[in-house]
N, C-alpha and C positions, 0 to 999 in steps of 0.2 A: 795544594790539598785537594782539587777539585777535581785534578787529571789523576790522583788516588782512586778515587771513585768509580771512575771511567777502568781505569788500570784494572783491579781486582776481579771486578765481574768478568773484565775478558779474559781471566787467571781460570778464575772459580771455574769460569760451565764449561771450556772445555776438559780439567780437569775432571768432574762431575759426569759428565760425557765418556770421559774413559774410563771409569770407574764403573760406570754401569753399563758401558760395552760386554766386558768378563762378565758380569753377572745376568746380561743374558743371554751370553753364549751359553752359562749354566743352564740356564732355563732351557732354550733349546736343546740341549741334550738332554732333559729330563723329560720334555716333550717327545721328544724322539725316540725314547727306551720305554716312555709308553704306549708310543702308537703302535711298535715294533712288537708288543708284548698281546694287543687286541686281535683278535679271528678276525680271518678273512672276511667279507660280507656273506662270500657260499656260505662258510660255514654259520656266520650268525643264523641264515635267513634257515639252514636244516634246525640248529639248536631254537630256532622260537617253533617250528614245525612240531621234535621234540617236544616240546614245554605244553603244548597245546594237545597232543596226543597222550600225554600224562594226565593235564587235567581231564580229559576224557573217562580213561581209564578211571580217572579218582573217582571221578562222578559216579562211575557205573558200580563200580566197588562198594560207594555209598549206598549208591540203590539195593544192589544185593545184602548188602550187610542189614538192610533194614527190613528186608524182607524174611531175612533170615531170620531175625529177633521176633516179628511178627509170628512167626513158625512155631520159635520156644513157648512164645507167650500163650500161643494158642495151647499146644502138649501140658505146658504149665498145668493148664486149666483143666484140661480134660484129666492128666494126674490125682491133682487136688480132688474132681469128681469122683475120680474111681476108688481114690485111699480111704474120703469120705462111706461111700457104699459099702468097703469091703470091710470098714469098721464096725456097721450095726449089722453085718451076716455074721454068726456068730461060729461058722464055719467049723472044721474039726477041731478036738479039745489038741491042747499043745502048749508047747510052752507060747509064751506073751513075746511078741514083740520089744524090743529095747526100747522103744521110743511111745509104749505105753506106761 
C-alpha cells in the first residue's frame, strides 16, 4: 500500500505536466498574435507626439471658444442697451412691433 503512494504521484505530475504543456503552447500563441497586433515603437512614439498635439489644439480651441462667448456676452449687453433706448424714443408713428 505504501509503494501506492509513491507510484501515483509519479503517474499524476508528469501527466499534469503534459497536460499544461498544450495549454501553454495556447497561451503563447495568444501572446504572440498580440504582440504581432501592437505598433512598432516609431510609431507609438509619433502616435503619443499626435495625442499631444491634439491636446494642444484642444487647449487653444478652448481658449478661443471662450473668448468668443466673452464677445456675445458683451454685443448681448450692448443689444439689450440699445433695444432698451430705442423703446422710450417714441420715433415715427407705425405699426408696433410684434414683441410689444
Amino acid at each position: 500500500m505504501r509503494s501506492g503512494l509513491f507510484i501515483i504521484p509519479g503517474i499524476a505530475i508528469p501527466i499534469m505536466l503534459w497536460m499544461t504543456r498544450g495549454e501553454s503552447a495556447g497561451l503563447y500563441r495568444i501572446l504572440d498574435d498580440i504582440s504581432k497586433q501592437q505598433l512598432p515603437k516609431s510609431e507609438m512614439a509619433e502616435m503619443a507626439e499626435n495625442i499631444k498635439g491634439i491636446k494642444t489644439e484642444s487647449e487653444k480651441t478652448g481658449k478661443v471658444l471662450g473668448s468668443i462667448a466673452g464677445t456675445l456676452e458683451g454685443m448681448n449687453k450692448t443689444l439689450k442697451s440699445i433695444d432698451g433706448k430705442l423703446d422710450g424714443n417714441p420715433g415715427p408713428s407705425g405699426p408696433k412691433r410684434p414683441d410689444q
